[in-house]
C-alpha positions in Angstrom: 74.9 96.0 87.5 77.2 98.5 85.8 80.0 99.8 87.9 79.4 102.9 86.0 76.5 104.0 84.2 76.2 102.9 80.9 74.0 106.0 80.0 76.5 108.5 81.3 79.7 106.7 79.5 77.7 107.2 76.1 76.1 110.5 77.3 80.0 111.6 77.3 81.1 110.0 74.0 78.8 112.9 72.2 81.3 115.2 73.1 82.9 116.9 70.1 86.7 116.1 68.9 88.1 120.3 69.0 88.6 119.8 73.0 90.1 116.7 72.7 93.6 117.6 73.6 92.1 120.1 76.5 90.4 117.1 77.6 93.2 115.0 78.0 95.2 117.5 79.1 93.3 118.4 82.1 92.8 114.6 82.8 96.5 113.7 83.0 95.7 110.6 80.8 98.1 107.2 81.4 99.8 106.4 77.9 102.1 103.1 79.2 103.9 100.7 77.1 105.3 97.2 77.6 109.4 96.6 77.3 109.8 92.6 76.8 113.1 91.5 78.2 113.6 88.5 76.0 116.2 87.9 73.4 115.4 88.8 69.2 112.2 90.7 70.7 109.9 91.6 67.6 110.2 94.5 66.0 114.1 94.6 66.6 116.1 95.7 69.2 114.9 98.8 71.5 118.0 100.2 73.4 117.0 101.8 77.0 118.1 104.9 76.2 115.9 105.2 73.4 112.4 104.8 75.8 110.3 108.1 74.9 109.8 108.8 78.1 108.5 112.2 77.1 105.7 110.4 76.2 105.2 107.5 78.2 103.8 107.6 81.6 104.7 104.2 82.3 106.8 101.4 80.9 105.6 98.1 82.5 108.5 95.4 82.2 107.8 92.0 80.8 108.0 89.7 82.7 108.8 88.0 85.8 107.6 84.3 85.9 105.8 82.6 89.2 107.5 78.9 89.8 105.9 76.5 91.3 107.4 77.1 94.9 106.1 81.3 94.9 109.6 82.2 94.0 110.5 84.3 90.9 112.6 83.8 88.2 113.7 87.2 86.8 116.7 86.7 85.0 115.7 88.4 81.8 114.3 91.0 83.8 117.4 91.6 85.9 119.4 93.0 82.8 117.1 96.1 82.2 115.0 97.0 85.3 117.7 98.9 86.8 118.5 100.9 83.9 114.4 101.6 83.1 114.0 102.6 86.2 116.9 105.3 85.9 116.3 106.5 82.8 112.5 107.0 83.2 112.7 108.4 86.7 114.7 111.0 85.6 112.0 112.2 83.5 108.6 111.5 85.5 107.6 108.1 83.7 106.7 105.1 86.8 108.5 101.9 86.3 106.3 98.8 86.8 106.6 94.7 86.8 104.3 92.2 85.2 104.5 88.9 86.5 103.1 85.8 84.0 102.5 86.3 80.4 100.7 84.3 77.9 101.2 80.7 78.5 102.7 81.0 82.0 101.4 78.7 84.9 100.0 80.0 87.6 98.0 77.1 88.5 100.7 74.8 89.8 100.9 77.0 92.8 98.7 76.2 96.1 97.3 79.3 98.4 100.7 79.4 100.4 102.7 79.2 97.3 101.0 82.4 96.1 100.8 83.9 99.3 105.0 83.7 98.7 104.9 84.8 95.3 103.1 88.0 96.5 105.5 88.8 99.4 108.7 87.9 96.6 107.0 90.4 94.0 106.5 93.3 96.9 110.4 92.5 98.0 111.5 93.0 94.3 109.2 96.1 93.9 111.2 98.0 96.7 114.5 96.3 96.2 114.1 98.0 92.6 113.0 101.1 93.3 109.6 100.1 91.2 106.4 101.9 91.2 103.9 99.3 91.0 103.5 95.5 89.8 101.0 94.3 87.1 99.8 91.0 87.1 99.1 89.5 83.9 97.5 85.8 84.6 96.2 83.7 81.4 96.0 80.5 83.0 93.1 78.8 82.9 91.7 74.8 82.7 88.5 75.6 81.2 87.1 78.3 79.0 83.8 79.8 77.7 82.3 79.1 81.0 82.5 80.5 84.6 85.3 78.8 86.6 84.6 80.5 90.3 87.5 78.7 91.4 90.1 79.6 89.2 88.2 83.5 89.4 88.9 83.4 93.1 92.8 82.2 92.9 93.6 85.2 90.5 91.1 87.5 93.2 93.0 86.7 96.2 96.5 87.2 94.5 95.3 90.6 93.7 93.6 91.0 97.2 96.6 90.2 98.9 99.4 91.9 96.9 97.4 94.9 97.2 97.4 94.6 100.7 100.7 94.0 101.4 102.4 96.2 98.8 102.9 99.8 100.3 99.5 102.3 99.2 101.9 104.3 96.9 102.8 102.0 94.9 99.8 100.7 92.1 98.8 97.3 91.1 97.4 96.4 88.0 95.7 93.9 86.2 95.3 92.6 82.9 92.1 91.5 81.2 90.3 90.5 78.7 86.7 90.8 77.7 84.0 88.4 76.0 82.8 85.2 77.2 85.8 82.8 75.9 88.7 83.8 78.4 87.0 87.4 79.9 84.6 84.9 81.9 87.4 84.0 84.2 88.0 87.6 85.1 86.0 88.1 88.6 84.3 91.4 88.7 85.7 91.8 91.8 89.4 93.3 90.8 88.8 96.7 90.5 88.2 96.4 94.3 91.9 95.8 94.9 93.3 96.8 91.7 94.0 100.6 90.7 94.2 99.4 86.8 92.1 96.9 85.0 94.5 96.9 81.7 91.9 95.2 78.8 93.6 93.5 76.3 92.0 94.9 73.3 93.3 92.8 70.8 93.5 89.2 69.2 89.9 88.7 68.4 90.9 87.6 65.0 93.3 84.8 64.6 94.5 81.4 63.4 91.7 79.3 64.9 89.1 77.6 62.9 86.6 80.1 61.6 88.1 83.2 62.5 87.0 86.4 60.8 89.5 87.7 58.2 89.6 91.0 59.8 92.0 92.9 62.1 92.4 91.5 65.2 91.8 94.8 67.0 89.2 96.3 64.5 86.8 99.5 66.3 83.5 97.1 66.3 85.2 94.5 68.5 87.2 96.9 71.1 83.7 99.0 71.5 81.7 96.2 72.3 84.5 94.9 74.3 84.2 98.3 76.4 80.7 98.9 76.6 77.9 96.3 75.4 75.4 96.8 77.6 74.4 93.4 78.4 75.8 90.9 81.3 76.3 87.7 79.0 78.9 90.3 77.2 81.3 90.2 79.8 82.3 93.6 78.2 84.3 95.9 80.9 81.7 98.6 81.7 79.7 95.2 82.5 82.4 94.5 85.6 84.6 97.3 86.1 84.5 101.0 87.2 85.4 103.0 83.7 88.1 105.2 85.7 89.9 102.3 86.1 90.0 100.5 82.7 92.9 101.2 80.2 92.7 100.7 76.7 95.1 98.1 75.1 96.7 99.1 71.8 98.6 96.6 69.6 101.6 97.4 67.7 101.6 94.2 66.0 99.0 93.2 63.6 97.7 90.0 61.4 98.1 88.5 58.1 95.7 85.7 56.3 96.0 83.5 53.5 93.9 83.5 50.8 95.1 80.2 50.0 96.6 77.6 52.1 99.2 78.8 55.2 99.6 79.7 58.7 97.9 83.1 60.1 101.0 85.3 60.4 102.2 88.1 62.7 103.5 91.2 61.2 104.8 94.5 63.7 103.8 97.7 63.3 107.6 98.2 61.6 106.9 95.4 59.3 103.8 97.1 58.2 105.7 100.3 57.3 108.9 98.9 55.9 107.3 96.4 54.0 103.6 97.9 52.6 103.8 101.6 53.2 107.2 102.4 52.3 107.7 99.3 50.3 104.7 99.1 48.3 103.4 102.5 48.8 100.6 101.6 50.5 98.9 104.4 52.2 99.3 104.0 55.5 95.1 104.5 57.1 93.9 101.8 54.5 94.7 99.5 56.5 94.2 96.2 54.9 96.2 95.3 51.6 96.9 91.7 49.8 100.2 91.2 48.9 100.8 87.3 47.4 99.3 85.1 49.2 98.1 87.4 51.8 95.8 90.0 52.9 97.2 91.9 55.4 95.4 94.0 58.0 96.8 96.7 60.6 96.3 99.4 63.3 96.4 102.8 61.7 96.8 106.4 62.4 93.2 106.8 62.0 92.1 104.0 64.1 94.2 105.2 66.5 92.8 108.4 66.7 89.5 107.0 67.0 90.4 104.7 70.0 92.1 107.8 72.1 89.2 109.9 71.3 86.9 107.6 73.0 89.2 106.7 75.9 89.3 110.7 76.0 85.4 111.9 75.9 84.5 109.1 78.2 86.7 109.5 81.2 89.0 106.6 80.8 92.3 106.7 82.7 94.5 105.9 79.4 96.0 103.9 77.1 98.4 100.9 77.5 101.0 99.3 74.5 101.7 95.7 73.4 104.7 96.2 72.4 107.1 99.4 72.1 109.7 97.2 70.3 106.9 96.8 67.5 106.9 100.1 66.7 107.8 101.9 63.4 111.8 103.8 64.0 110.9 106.2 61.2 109.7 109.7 62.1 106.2 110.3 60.6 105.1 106.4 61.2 105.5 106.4 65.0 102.2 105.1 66.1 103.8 106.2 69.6 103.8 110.0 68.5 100.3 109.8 67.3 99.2 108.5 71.0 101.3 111.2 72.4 99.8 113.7 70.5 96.5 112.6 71.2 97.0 111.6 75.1 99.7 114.3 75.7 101.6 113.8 78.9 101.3 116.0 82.2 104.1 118.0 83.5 105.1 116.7 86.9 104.1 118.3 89.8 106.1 121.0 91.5 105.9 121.4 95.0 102.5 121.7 96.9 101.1 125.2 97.8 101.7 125.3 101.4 99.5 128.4 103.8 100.7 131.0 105.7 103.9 130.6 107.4 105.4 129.3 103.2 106.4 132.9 101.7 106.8 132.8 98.4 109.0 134.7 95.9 108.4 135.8 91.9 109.0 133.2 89.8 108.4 130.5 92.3 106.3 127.8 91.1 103.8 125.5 93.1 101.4 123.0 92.3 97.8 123.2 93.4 94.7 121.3 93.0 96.3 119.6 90.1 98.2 122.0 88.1 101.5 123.9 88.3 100.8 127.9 89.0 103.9 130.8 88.7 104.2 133.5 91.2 103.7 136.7 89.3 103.9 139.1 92.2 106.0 138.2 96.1 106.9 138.4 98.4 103.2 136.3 98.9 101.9 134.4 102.0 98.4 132.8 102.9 96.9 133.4 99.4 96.2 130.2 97.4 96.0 130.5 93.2 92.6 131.1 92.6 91.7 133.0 95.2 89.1 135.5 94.5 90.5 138.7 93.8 93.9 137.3 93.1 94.0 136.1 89.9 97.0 138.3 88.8 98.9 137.0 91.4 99.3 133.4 89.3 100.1 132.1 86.3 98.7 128.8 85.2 100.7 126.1 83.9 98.9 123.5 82.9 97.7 120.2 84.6 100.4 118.2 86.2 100.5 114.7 87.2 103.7 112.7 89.3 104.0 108.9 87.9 107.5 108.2 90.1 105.9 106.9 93.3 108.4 108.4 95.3 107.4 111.7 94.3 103.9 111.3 95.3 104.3 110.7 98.4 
């Protein structure tokens, strides 16, 4: 049973591309990236400061690792959380936590172990001023089959760390679709989590038979959102559309055409090395260069992917990874998103009724946007109150990320 209709998600998808940027304007889409705290990240070093959090609604910081025991071992995460969350408070962007990562155990841990790891990751969230946690659990004993148990371990983390982290604050979840590793994902989550982040990406790779193709190509990300069919294990399939994000790789993958090893190029690599390099235009997006053809995420294919997260009421997109990017103006892949998913104002205080008097020039938020007093002194009336139009002027959608403004 679809969470949400099938038939309506297309219906919506026929809508032309001139109101896209109204569209996402009014819908205050999510456009969050991913800051890895390891040393010799790819893509190069990424200095704090330089976060476009103009752009971004979130930055989600990987990672914090589960031991054993419940506890947490943040060390890499300790030596940028504080400064993230400065730098992107002071400009409306929410600052959240992912705890695992891509070959973590989670496993190892028994029910009271995890039970500890969720009241250690609720203590961090508030000891760091945070605005949510995202769990991001890819451990698994069996694939390409249902594993109930397993389902229920990563169910009852969620359950519970939703439960015991303060309502303001968001919890997240990342997925993936398809009947390999998507089969472990209950359909459950989107009970207790507020974002199911689907990791659109990697279907190509360096397994046996693998496709020489991108790993995030348009006909594998659109099935992965919407075939109809239960064996599909696609996200409208299991999980309420208003609540699935759209992963968008800044990395990309290169075959042989000989012998050698699949390789990983960034979205940097791809610029410097191709487009700049071998003046490759950038929207081809597949070119052989020696012993390789290499493919990548373009502007175009971008475009495509925010238009359908747009015209089919998606909350957003999220990034793997922002160090990955291109630092040349013109091949951002970040400014295309940006221009695509444009970010909401925040929200200025609430319209409050009669006794609140307030002046010219005063601004107030209401029913989701920010409105301008034209004419005061003015009590009682409410922007768009019949009669009173003249009285407001709109200012556009608005939208607070920083928990503690949304309170």
């Amino acid at each position: 049973m679809f969470k949400k209709s099938y038939l309506a998600a297309m219906a919506a998808f026929t809508l032309g591309s001139v109101g896209l940027n109204v569209l996402a304007a009014e819908s205050c889409p999510r456009v969050e990236g991913f800051y890895s705290t390891w040393d010799y990240p790819a893509g190069g070093e990424l200095d704090v400061k330089d976060l476009a959090t103009d752009q971004l609604t979130h930055i989600i910081v990987a990672f914090a690792y589960p031991r054993a025991d419940g506890s947490l071992d943040t060390t890499e995460a300790d030596r940028f959380i504080d400064d993230i969350v400065e730098h992107a408070h002071a400009n409306n962007t929410g600052v959240m936590i992912s705890v695992g990562g891509a070959g973590v155990d989670f496993l190892s841990m028994d029910a009271a172990a995890r039970s500890k790891l969720v009241d250690n990751l609720v203590a961090y969230a508030e000891l760091h001023n945070l605005d949510g946690i995202d769990v991001d659990w890819e451990d698994w004993s069996t694939y390409n089959q249902p594993n109930p148990v397993e389902s229920g371990y990563l169910l009852n983390l969620v359950k519970e760390l939703r439960e015991k982290l303060p309502q303001n604050l968001e919890v997240s979840v990342d997925v993936q679709a398809g009947g390999w590793s998507g089969i472990n994902f209950h359909k459950d989550l989107d009970d207790h989590a507020d974002i199911i982040r689907f990791m659109a990406y990697d279907y190509t790779g360096g397994w046996g038979g693998s496709p020489k193709n991108h790993h995030a190509a348009w006909e594998y990300i659109h099935g992965g959102l919407v075939n109809p069919h239960e064996w599909s294990q696609s996200m409208i399939t299991k999980y309420d559309v208003s609540k699935t994000s759209l992963g968008i790789p800044f990395y990309n993958k290169s075959f042989p055409l000989a012998n050698g090893p699949v390789q990983t190029l960034t979205a940097r690599e791809i610029v410097e090395t191709l487009v700049q390099g071998e003046g490759v235009d950038y929207n081809q997006g597949t070119y052989e260069l020696g012993n390789y053809v290499h493919f990548w995420e373009t502007p175009e294919l971008l475009k495509t992917k925010t238009d359908f997260v747009s015209e089919n009421s998606y909350p957003g997109i999220f990034i793997w990874e922002l160090h990955q990017d291109s630092r040349d103006d013109g091949y951002k892949l970040l400014d295309i998103i940006a221009n695509e998913l444009p970010k909401c104002q925040p929200c200025a205080a609430q319209w409050q009724p009669h006794p609140s008097v307030y002046s010219t020039g005063d601004v107030v938020s209401f029913e989701g946007k920010n409105w301008r007093i034209n004419g005061g002194p003015l009590h009682g009336v409410a922007p768009q109150t019949l009669g009173h139009a003249h009285r407001y002027t709109e200012l556009g959608s608005c939208q607070n990320y920083v928990a503690s403004h949304s309170l």
